[in-house]
C-alpha positions in Angstrom: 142.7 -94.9 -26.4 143.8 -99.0 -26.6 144.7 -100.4 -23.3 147.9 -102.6 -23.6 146.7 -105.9 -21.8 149.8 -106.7 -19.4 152.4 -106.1 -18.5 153.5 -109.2 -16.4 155.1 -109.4 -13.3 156.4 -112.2 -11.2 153.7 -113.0 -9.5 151.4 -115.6 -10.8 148.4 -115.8 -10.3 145.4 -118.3 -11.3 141.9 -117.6 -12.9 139.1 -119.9 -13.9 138.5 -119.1 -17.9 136.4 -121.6 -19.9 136.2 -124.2 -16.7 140.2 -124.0 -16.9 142.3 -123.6 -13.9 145.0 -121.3 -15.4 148.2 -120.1 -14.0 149.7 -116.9 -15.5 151.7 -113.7 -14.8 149.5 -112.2 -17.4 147.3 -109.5 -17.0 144.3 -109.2 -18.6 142.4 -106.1 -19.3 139.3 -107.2 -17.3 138.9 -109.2 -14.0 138.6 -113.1 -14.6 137.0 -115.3 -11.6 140.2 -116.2 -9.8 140.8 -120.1 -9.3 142.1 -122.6 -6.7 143.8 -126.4 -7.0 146.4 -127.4 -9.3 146.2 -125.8 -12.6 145.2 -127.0 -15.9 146.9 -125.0 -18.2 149.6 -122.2 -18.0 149.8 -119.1 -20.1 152.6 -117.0 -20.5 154.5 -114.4 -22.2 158.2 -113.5 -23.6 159.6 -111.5 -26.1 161.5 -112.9 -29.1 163.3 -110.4 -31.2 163.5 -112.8 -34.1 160.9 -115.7 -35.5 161.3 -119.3 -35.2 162.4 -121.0 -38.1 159.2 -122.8 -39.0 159.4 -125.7 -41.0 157.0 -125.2 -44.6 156.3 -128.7 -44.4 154.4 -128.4 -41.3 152.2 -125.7 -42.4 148.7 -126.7 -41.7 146.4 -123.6 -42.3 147.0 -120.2 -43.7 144.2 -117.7 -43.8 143.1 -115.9 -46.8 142.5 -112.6 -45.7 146.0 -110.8 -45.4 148.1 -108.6 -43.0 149.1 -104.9 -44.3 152.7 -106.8 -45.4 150.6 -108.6 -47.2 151.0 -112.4 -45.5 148.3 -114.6 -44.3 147.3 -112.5 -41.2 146.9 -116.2 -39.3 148.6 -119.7 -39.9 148.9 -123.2 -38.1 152.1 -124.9 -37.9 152.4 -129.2 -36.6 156.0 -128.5 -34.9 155.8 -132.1 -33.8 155.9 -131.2 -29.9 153.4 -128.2 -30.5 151.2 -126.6 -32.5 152.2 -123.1 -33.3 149.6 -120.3 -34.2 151.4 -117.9 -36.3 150.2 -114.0 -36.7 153.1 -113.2 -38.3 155.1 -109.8 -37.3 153.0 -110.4 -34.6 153.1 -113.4 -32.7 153.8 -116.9 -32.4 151.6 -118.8 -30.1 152.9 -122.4 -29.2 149.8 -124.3 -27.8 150.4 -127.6 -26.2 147.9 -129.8 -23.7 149.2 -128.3 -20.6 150.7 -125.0 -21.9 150.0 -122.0 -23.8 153.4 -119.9 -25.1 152.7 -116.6 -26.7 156.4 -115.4 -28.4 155.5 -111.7 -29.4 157.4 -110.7 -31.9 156.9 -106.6 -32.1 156.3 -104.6 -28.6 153.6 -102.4 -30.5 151.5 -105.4 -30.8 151.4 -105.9 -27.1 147.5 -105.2 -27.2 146.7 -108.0 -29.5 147.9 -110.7 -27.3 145.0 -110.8 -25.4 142.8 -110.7 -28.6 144.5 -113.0 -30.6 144.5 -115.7 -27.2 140.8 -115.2 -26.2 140.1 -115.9 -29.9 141.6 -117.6 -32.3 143.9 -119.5 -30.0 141.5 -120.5 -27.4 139.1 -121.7 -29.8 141.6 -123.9 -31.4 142.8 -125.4 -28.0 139.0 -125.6 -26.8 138.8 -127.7 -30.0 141.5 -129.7 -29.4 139.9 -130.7 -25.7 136.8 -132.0 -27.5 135.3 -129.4 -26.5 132.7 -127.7 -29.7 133.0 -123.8 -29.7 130.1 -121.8 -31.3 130.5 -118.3 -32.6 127.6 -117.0 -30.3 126.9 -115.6 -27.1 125.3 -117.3 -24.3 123.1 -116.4 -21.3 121.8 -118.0 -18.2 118.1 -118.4 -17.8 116.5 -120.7 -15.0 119.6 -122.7 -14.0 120.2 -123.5 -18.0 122.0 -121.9 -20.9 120.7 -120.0 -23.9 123.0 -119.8 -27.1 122.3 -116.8 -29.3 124.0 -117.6 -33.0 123.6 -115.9 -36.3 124.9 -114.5 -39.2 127.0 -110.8 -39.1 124.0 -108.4 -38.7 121.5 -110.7 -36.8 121.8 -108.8 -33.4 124.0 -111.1 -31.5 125.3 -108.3 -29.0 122.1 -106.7 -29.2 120.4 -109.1 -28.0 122.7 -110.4 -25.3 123.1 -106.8 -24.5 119.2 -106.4 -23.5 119.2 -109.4 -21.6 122.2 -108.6 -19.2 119.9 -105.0 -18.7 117.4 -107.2 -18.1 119.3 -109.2 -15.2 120.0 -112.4 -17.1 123.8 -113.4 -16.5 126.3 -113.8 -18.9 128.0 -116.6 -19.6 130.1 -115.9 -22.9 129.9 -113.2 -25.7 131.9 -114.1 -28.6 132.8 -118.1 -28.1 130.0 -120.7 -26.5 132.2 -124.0 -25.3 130.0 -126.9 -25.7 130.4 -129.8 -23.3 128.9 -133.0 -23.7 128.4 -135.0 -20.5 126.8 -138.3 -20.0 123.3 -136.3 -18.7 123.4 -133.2 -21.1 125.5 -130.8 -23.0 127.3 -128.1 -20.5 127.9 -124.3 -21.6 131.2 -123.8 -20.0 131.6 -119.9 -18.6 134.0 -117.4 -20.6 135.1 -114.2 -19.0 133.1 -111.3 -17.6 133.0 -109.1 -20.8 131.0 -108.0 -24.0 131.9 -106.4 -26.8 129.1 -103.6 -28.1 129.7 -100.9 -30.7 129.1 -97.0 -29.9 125.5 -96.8 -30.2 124.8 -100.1 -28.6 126.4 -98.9 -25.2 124.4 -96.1 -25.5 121.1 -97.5 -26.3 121.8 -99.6 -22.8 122.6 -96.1 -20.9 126.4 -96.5 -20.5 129.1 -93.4 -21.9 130.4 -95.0 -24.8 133.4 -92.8 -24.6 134.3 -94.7 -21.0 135.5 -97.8 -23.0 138.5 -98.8 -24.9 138.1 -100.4 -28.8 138.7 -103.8 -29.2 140.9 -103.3 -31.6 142.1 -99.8 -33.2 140.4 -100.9 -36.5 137.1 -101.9 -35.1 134.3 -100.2 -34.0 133.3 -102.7 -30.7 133.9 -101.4 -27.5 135.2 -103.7 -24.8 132.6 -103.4 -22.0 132.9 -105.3 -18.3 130.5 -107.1 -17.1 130.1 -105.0 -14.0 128.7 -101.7 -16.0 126.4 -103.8 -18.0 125.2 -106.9 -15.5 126.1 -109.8 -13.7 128.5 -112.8 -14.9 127.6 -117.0 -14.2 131.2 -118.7 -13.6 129.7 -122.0 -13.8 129.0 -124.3 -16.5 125.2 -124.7 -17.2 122.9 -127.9 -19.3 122.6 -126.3 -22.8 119.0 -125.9 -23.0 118.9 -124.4 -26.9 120.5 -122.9 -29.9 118.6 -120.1 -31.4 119.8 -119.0 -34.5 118.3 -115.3 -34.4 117.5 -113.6 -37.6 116.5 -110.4 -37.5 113.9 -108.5 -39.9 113.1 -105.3 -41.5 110.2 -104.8 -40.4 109.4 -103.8 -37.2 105.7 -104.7 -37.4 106.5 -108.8 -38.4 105.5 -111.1 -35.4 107.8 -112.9 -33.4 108.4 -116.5 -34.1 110.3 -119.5 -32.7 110.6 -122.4 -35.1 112.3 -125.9 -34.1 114.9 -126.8 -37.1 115.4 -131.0 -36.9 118.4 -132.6 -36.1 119.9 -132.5 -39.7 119.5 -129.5 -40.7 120.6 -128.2 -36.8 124.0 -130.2 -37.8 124.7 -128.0 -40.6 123.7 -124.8 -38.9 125.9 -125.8 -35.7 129.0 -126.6 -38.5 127.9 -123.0 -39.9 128.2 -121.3 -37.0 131.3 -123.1 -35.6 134.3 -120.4 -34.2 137.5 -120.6 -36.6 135.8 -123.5 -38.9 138.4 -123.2 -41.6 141.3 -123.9 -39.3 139.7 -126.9 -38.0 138.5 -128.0 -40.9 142.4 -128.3 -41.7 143.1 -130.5 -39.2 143.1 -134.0 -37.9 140.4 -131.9 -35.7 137.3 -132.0 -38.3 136.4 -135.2 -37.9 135.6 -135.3 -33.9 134.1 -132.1 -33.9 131.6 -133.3 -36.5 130.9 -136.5 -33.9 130.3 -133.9 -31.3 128.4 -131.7 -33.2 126.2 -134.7 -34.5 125.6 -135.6 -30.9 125.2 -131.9 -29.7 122.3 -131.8 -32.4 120.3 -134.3 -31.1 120.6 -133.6 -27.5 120.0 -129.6 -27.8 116.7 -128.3 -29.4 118.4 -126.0 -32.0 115.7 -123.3 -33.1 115.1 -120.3 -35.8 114.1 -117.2 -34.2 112.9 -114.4 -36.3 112.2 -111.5 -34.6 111.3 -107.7 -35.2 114.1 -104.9 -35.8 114.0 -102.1 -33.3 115.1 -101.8 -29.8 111.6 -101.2 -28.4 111.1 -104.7 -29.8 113.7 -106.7 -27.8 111.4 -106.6 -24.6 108.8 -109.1 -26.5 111.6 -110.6 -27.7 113.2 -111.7 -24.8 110.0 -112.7 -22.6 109.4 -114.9 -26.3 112.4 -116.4 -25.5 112.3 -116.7 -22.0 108.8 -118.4 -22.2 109.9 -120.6 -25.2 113.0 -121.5 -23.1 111.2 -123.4 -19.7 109.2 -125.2 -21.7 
């Protein structure tokens, strides 16, 4: 069963998501901190029973892996007031400074409006705020952040799954918002969920048939915070990057290397959310200052570790001792 994020209603209301104040009559399929002051950003939602007319000439990105009608399943559009995220048959999203527009396009789709907006379209506008958004998960140890990164397979939600058992908060699961500040780079919070597949929720003793799939095609489950652990709403000094990779065998010791600022600059660009859309955009060259900077004021390390769940106990004190040093 897919729960259909929504729908709105007149009353708005406004939630804290990324260190945004936002105002919406959106409802989201989990409970976000709620906010208070003037707000930063709006969100809404309307339905349009017809496209905008998009201009070809402003077409900035399209992707190369393709929808079942077989057009780019995402594209970026300069509309000169706007930039306009396209899932076409889908959506349109219209992303401005102050304002994010979601025009959905077919009622059946509802559900992905939350999934295409906590993804693709808030890692483009957390981009375009000079903020640096790592595909990674990160955790709050000792008043300070912990980014988990890696390649598909490295144990990501694994990971970050046995530390929220462990009573470590959460900060974010699938998008790490880098902040650079005069004293130290800031992990800004995300929103009280993780994403874990079948076998993970049951390995960390939940009923895997409680949750709802991310997305019909997926396997992930959408877990809340509450039934796994605790969430951090505030933004926390980056304390390192570990790039986690994971091996066969389960007898291989654990080990903690520290990568130098060079080769952390190229890892960080590896690992950087939605890198192909920025990359076509007026965006690449700032977010390779920050990341330059971000390289040389956070110790980014390898972390090879053990396969096996019996093994993420070690693995977490490893880091955990690694990480106050």
């Amino acid at each position: 069963m897919l729960h259909l994020a929504g729908p709105e209603t007149n009353e708005n209301m406004s939630y804290s998501l990324y260190g945004f104040n936002i105002e919406t009559d959106f409802r989201f399929t989990f409970d976000l901190p709620a906010a208070a002051g003037p707000h930063d950003l709006s969100f809404s939602r309307i339905r349009r029973t017809i496209p905008r007319d998009l201009d070809p000439s402003g077409l900035l990105y399209a992707s190369q892996s393709i929808n079942h009608s077989g057009e780019p399943a995402c594209m970026l559009f300069d509309a000169g007031d706007a930039r306009i995220m396209r899932f076409p048959r889908v959506a349109d999203f219209l992303i401005r400074p102050d304002s994010i527009l979601c025009e959905l396009l077919d009622p059946e789709c509802a559900y992905l409006v939350q999934i295409c907006l906590l993804g693709h379209v808030f890692g483009y506008y957390l981009e375009s705020c000079d903020f640096s958004s790592i595909h990674g998960a990160s955790l709050a140890i000792n008043d300070s952040a912990v980014l988990l990164a890696g390649n598909r397979g490295a144990g990501k939600s694994t990971m970050a799954g046995a530390f929220l058992t462990a009573g470590v908060p959460l900060l974010a699961d699938d998008i790490s918002a880098l902040d650079i500040r005069s004293d130290a780079v800031y992990c800004r919070p995300a929103y009280p969920q993780i994403k874990l597949t079948p076998e993970q929720a049951r390995r960390f003793g939940l009923d895997a048939s409680a949750y709802e799939k991310v997305h019909p095609a997926f396997e992930k489950l959408n877990v809340p915070m509450p039934d796994l652990g605790s969430f951090h709403s505030a933004p926390l000094p980056a304390r390192a990057v570990y790039l986690l990779e994971r091996l066969p065998d389960p007898s291989a010791p654990i080990r903690i290397e520290n990568i130098p600022p060079g080769e952390a600059l190229i890892e960080l660009l590896r690992h950087t959310f939605i890198s192909e859309i920025i990359e076509a955009t007026e965006l690449q060259v700032p977010r390779m200052k920050r990341l330059a900077q971000i390289a040389k004021m956070v110790p980014v390390k390898r972390l090879r570790y053990p396969s096996g769940y019996d093994q993420l106990p070690l693995v977490l004190e490893a880091i955990r001792a690694d990480a106050v040093r």
